[in-house]
C-alpha positions in Angstrom: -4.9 -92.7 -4.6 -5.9 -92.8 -8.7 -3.4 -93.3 -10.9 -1.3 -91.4 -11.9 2.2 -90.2 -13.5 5.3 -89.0 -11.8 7.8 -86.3 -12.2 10.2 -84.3 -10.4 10.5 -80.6 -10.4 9.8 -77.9 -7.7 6.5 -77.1 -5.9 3.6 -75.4 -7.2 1.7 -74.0 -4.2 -2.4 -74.2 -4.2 -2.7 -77.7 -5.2 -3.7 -80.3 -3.2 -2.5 -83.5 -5.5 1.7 -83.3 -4.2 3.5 -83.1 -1.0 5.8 -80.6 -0.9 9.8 -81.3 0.3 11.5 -78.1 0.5 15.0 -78.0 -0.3 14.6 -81.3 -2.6 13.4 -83.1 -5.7 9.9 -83.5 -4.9 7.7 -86.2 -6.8 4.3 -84.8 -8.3 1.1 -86.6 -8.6 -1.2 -86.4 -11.5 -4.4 -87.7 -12.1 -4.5 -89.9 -15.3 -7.2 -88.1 -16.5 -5.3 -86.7 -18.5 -2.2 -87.6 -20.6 1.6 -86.1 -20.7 4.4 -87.1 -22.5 8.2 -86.5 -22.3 8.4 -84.7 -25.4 6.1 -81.9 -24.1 7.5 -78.2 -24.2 7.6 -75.1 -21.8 3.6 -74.3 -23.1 3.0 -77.8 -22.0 4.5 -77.4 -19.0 1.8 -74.3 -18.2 -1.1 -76.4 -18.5 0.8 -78.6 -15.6 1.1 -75.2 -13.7 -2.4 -74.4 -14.5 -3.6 -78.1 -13.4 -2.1 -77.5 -10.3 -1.4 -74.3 -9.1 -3.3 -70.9 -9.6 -2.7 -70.8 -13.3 -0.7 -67.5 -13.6 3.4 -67.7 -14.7 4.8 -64.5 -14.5 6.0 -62.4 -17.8 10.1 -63.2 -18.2 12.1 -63.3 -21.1 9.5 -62.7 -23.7 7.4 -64.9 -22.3 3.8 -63.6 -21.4 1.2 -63.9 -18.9 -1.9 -66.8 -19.9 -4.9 -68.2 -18.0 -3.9 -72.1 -18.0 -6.8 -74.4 -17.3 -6.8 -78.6 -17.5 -8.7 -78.3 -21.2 -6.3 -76.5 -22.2 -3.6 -78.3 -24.5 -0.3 -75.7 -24.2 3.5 -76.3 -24.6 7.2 -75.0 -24.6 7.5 -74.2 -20.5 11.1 -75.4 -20.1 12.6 -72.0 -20.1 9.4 -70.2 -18.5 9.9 -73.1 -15.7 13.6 -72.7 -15.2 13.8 -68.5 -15.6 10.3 -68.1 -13.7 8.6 -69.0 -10.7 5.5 -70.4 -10.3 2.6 -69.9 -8.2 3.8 -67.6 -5.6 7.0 -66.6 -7.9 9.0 -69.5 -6.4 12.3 -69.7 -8.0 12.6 -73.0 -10.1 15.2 -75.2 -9.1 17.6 -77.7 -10.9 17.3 -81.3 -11.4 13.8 -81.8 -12.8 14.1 -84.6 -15.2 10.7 -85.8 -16.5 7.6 -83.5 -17.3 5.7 -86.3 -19.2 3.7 -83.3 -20.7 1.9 -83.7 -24.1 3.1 -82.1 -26.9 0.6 -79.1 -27.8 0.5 -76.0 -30.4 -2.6 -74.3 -28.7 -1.2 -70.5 -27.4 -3.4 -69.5 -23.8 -4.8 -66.4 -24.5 -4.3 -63.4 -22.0 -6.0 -64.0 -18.2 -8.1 -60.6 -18.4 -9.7 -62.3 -21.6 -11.7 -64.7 -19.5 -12.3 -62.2 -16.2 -16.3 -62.2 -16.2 -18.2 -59.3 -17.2 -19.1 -59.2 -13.0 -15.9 -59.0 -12.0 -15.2 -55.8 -14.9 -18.0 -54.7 -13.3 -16.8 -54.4 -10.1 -13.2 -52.8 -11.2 -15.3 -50.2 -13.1 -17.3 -49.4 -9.6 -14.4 -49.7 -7.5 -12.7 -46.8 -9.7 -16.0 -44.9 -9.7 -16.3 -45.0 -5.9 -12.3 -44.5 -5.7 -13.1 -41.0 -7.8 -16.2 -39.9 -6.5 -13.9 -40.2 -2.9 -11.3 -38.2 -4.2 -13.7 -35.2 -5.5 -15.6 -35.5 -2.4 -11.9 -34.7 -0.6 -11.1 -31.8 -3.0 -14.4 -30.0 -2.6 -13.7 -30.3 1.7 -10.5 -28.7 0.6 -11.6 -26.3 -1.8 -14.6 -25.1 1.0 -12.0 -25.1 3.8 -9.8 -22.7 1.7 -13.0 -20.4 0.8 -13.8 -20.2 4.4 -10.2 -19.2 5.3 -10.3 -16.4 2.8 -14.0 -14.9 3.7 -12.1 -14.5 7.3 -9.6 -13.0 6.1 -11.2 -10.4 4.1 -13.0 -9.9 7.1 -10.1 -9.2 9.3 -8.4 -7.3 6.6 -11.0 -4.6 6.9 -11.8 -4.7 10.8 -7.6 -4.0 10.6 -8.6 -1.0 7.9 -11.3 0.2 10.4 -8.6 0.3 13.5 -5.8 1.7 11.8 -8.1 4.6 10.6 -9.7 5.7 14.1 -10.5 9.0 14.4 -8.5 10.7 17.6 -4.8 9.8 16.6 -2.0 11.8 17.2 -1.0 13.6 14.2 2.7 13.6 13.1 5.0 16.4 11.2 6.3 19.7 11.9 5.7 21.4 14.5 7.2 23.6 17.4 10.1 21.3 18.8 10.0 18.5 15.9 12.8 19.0 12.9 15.2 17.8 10.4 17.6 15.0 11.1 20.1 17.4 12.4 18.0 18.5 15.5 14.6 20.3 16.3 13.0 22.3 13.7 14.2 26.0 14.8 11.3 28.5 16.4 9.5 30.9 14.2 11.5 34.4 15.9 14.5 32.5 15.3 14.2 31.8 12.1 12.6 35.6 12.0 15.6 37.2 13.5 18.1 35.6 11.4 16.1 37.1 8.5 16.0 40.7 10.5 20.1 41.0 10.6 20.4 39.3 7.2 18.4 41.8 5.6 20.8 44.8 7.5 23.6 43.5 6.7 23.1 43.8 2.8 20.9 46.6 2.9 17.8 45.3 2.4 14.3 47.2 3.8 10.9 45.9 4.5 8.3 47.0 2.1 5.5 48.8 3.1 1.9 47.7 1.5 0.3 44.5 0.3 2.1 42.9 -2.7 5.4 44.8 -2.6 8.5 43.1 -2.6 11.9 43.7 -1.4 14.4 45.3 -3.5 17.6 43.2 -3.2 20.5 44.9 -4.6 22.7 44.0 -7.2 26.3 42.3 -7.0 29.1 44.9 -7.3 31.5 44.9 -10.1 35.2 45.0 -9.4 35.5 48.7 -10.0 32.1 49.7 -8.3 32.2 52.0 -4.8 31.4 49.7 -2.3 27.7 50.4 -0.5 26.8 52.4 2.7 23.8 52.4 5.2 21.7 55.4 5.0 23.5 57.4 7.7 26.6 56.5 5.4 28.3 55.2 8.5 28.3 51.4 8.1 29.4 49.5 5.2 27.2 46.9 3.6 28.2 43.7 2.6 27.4 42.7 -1.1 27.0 39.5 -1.7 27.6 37.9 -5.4 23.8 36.7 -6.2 25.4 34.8 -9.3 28.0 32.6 -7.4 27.4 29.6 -4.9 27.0 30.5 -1.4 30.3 28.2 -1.7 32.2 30.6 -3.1 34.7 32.8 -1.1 33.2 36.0 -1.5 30.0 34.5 -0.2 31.2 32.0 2.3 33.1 35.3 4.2 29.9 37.0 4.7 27.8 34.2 5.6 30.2 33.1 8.5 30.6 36.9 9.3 26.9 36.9 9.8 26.8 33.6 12.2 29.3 34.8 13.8 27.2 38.0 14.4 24.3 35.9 15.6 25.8 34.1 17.9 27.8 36.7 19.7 24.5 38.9 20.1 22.9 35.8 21.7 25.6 35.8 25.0 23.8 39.2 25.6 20.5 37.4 26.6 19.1 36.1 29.4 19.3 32.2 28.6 15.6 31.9 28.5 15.2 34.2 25.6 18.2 32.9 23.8 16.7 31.2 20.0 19.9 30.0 18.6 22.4 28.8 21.2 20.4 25.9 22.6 20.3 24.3 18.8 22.9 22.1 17.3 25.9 23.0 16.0 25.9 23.7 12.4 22.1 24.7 12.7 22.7 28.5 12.6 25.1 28.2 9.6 22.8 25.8 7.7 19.7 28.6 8.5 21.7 31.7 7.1 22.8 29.6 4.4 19.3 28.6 3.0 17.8 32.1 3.2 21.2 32.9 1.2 20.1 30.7 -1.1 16.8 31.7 -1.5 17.4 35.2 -1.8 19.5 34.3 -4.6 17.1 32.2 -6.8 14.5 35.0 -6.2 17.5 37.6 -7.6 18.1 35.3 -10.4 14.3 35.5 -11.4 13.5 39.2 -11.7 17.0 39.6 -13.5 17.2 36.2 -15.9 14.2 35.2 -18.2 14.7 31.2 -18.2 15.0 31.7 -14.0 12.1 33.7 -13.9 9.2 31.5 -15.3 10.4 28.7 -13.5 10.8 30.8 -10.1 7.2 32.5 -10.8 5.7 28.5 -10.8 7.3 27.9 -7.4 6.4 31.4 -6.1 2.5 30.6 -7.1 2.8 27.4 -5.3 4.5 28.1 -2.3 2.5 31.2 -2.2 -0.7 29.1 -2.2 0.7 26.6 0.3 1.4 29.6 3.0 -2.6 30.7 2.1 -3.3 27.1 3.3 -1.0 27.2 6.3 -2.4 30.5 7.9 -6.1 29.4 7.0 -5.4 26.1 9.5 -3.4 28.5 12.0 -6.3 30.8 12.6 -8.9 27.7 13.0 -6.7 26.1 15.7 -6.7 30.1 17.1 -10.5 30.2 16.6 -10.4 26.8 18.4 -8.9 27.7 21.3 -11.8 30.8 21.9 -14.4 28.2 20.9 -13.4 26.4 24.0 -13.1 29.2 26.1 -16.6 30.2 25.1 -18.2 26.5 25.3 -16.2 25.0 27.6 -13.5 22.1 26.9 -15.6 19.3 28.0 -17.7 20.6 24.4 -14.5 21.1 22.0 -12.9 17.5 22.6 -11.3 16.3 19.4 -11.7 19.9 17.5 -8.2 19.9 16.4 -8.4 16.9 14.3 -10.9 18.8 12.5 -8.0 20.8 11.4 -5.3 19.9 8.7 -3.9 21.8 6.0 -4.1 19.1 4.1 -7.8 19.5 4.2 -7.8 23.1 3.6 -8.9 24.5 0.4 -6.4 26.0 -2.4 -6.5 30.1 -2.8 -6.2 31.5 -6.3 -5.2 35.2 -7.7 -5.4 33.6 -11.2 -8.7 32.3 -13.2 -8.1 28.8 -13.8 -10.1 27.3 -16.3 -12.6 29.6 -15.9 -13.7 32.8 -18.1 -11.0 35.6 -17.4 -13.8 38.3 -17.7 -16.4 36.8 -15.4 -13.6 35.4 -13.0 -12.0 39.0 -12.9 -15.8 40.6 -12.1 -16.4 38.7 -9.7 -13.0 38.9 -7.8 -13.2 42.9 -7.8 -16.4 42.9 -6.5 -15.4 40.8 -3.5 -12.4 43.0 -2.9 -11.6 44.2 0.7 -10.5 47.7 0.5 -9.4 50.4 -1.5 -7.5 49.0 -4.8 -8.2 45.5 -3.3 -9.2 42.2 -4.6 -10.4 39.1 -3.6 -9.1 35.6 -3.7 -11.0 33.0 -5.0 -11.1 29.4 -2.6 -11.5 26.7 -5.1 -13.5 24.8 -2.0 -12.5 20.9 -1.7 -15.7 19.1 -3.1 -15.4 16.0 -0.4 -15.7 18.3 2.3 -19.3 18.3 4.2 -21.2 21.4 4.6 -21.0 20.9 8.6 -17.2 21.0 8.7 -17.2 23.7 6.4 -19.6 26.1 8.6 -17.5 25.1 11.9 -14.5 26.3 9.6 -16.1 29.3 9.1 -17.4 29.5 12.9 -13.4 29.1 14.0 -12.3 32.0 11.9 -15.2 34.2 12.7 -14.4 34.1 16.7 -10.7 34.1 16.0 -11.1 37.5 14.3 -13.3 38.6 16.7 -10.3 37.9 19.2 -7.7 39.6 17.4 -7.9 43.3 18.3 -4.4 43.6 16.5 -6.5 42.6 12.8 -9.5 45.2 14.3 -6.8 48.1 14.5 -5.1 47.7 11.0 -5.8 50.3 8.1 -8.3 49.5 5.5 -5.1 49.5 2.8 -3.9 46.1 5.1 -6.8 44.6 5.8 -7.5 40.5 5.1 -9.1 40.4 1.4 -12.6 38.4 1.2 -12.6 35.0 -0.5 -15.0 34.1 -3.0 -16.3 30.6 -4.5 -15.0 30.3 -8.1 -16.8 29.2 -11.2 -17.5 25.5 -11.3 -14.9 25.1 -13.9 -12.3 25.3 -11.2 -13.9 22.9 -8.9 -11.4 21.2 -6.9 -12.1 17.4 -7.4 -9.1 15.8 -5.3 -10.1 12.3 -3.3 -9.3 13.6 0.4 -5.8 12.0 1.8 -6.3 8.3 3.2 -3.4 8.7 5.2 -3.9 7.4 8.8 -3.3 10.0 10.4 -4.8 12.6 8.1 -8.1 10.6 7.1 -11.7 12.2 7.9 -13.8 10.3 9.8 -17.5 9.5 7.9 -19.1 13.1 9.1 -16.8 15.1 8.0 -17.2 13.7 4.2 -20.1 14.8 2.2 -22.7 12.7 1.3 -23.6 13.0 -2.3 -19.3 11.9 -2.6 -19.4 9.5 -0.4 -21.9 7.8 -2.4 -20.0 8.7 -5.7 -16.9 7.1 -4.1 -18.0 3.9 -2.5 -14.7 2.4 -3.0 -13.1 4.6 -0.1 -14.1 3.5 3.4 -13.9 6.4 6.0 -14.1 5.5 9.8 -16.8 6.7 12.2 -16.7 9.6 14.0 -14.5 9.0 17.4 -17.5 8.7 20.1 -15.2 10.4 22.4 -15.2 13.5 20.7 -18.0 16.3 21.5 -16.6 18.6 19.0 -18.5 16.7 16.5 -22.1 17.8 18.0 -21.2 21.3 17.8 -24.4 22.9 16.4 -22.9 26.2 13.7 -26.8 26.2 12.5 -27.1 29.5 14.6 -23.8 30.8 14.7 -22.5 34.4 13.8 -20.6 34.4 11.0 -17.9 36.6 9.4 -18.6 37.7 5.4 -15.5 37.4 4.8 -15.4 33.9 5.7 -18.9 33.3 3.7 -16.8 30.9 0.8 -15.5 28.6 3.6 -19.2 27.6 4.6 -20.8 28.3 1.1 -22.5 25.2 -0.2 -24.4 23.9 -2.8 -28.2 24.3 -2.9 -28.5 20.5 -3.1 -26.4 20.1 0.0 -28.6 22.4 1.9 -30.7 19.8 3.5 -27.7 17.4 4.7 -26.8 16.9 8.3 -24.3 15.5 10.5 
């Protein structure tokens, strides 16, 4: 062994000049190559570690990290020894008495100072191949998520397709479906509570088209009170003014269900129309035509009533227009497939909504008054009559519309009870408006209520490409029925009238 100087402290692992006693002083070997005194400091001391072990002393109490190599000439380690570990951060123990280091002022730079431009190298590629990993991991994601959503578009609108089918059962109110309280009541009932309503205050139907009712007036406190006209039966005279809360009121409505309801125990119980409902239901059905009677004395008699009533005359009178156009089709329906066949009409009442129907005007619109008004008189149906002008729904095709007009023909045709009635009461004609009351709505996307692609015409489908309409129902023969060579009605001419650029479409 060369020679060399001895001291005690703990062991620095990764040299190969000491054996190691754990738990002890151990005694270190140094090669004489190069000379240490006992004065030497804690820097010293690093050139010892550096000699020795891997070089590295671990940043403690101020004191930094430095690449220690046998040229260098370092001191002050005492407290970096005792606070620190070592090689392997060993803690220091007590007892070392003898370091025999040189004294030194030289200050070891940093480690990363002397790392080779290789070895930078590598660090900068290693980070380049740690981010080009990570982007590679975020684009999987990022396609991943982009195929996720292109299948869900794509089952969004197969979903839009299904919901939309052609051929579902349509829902609102009809015979046998109602209010919350119970089933809608049948049209004779709701007629014949009108009938004794109307005879027990006096009140006589009209005779000719456009003629209304004369309801009479509330009595004052000193008037005589009212007779029939045999002068035998009193009236009752209800206050129009007052609530149908109000005593004078609320006496002759329950007078009048009580009425009803005793006149029902003299019929057979097949023909009865108001016992079988709920209770409550005949009350609540005198009660709204009182209150409708009412509002409609109120607007012939009081100015501010009266424009407001006249608005919701105009449009409940143009919703009833749209409810008996749809009622004859489904009549005109049921002789089409008595004249075809029903294998040949499937589906033909989902041809049929009122939604779909088109609005009926007595008024001109945005048009010219004078050249609306011509044109309405000459399309009049009788004596002192005039037309009605159909402001035609412009999504609907010209197919659906002739079949329209093909379902009212035959239904008319049907109806000997229309044939027989005077020329004075006869249906008046409809006739297509100027263009300035062009009816423009989108048609309802409603499930239930949305056309199916053939019954949509083609120059607004193509103007509209954001709505998607289903495909005709495959099941259903009514759509190849061919109108091309059907006998029409004039007076049905508007509901099939078309434009000359829609001539040439087809089904």
């Amino acid at each position: 062994m060369t020679d060399s100087t001895s001291y005690t402290g703990i062991p620095l692992s990764g040299s190969d000049n000491y054996t190691a006693l754990s738990g002890s002083e151990e005694t270190y070997s140094m090669p004489t190559g190069t000379q240490y005194d006992t004065s030497g400091t804690s820097q010293q001391a690093a050139q010892l570690a550096n000699h020795h072990g891997t070089g590295i002393v671990p940043q403690n109490y101020g004191f930094g990290q430095y690449m220690l190599t046998p040229q260098s000439n370092t001191g002050q380690m005492h407290q970096a020894v005792h606070h620190n570990g070592m090689a392997g951060y060993a803690p220091m123990q007590e007892g070392y008495t003898n370091w025999n280091l040189p004294p030194s002022n030289q200050i070891i730079p940093p480690a990363q100072n002397f790392l080779p431009p290789l070895g930078q190298t590598l660090i900068s590629t290693t980070e380049l191949t740690r981010l080009q990993d990570n982007f590679s991991s975020t684009m999987e994601k990022v396609n991943v998520a982009i195929n996720r959503l292109e299948k869900l578009e794509a089952d969004v609108i197969a979903l839009k397709q299904k919901d939309s089918e052609v051929g579902k059962a349509r829902k609102g109110k009809k015979s046998g479906e109602g209010d919350a309280d119970g089933p809608r009541p049948s049209t004779e009932a709701e007629n014949f509570v009108q009938a004794k309503f109307q005879s027990a205050v006096g009140i006589s139907n009209p005779v000719g088209r456009g003629k209304k009712w004369a309801i009479p007036p509330p009595l004052e406190a000193d008037d005589a009170p009212r007779m029939n006209a045999t002068g035998t039966t009193r009236l009752w005279n209800p206050d129009w003014r007052q609530s149908s809360t109000t005593s004078t009121n609320q006496e002759f409505i329950d007078h009048l269900v009580e009425l009803l309801l005793s006149e029902e125990e003299h019929k057979d119980e097949d023909k009865r129309l108001l016992s079988n409902l709920p209770s409550g239901k005949c009350k609540k059905m005198v009660t709204t035509y009182f209150n409708n009677t009412a509002r409609r004395w109120k607007s012939e008699n009081f100015e501010a009533s009266g424009e407001k009533a006249k608005a919701n005359e105009a449009r409940t009178r143009r919703q009833l227009r749209k409810k008996r156009a749809a009622t004859k089709m489904r009549q005109g329906a049921q002789v089409l497939a008595e004249k075809l066949g029903d294998t040949a009409c499937v589906g033909i009442d989902e041809l049929i909504h009122t939604e779909w129907m088109d609005s009926q005007h007595s008024t001109s619109g945005e048009a010219n008054d004078e050249e609306w008004e011509n044109r309405r008189v000459a399309m009049g149906g009788g004596a002192n009559q005039k037309g009605i002008e159909l402001r035609q729904k412009e999504w609907v095709s010209p197919w659906l519309r002739k079949l329209w007009g093909y379902m009212l023909s035959v239904a008319r045709e049907a109806d000997e009870q229309a044939k027989a009635r005077p020329a004075s009461n006869q249906e008046l004609m409809r006739f297509r408006g100027p263009s300035a009351n062009s009816n423009t709505s989108a048609p309802p996307m409603a499930t239930n209520l949305k056309p199916c692609r053939n019954c949509v015409r083609d120059s607004w489908a193509e103007a509209h490409p954001h709505h998607v309409f289903p495909s005709a129902n495959t099941t259903h023969t009514a759509m190849q029925i061919d109108v091309a060579m059907a006998v029409l009605d004039p007076r049905y001419v508007a509901y099939y009238e078309c434009d000359a650029d829609d001539e040439g479409e087809v089904m």
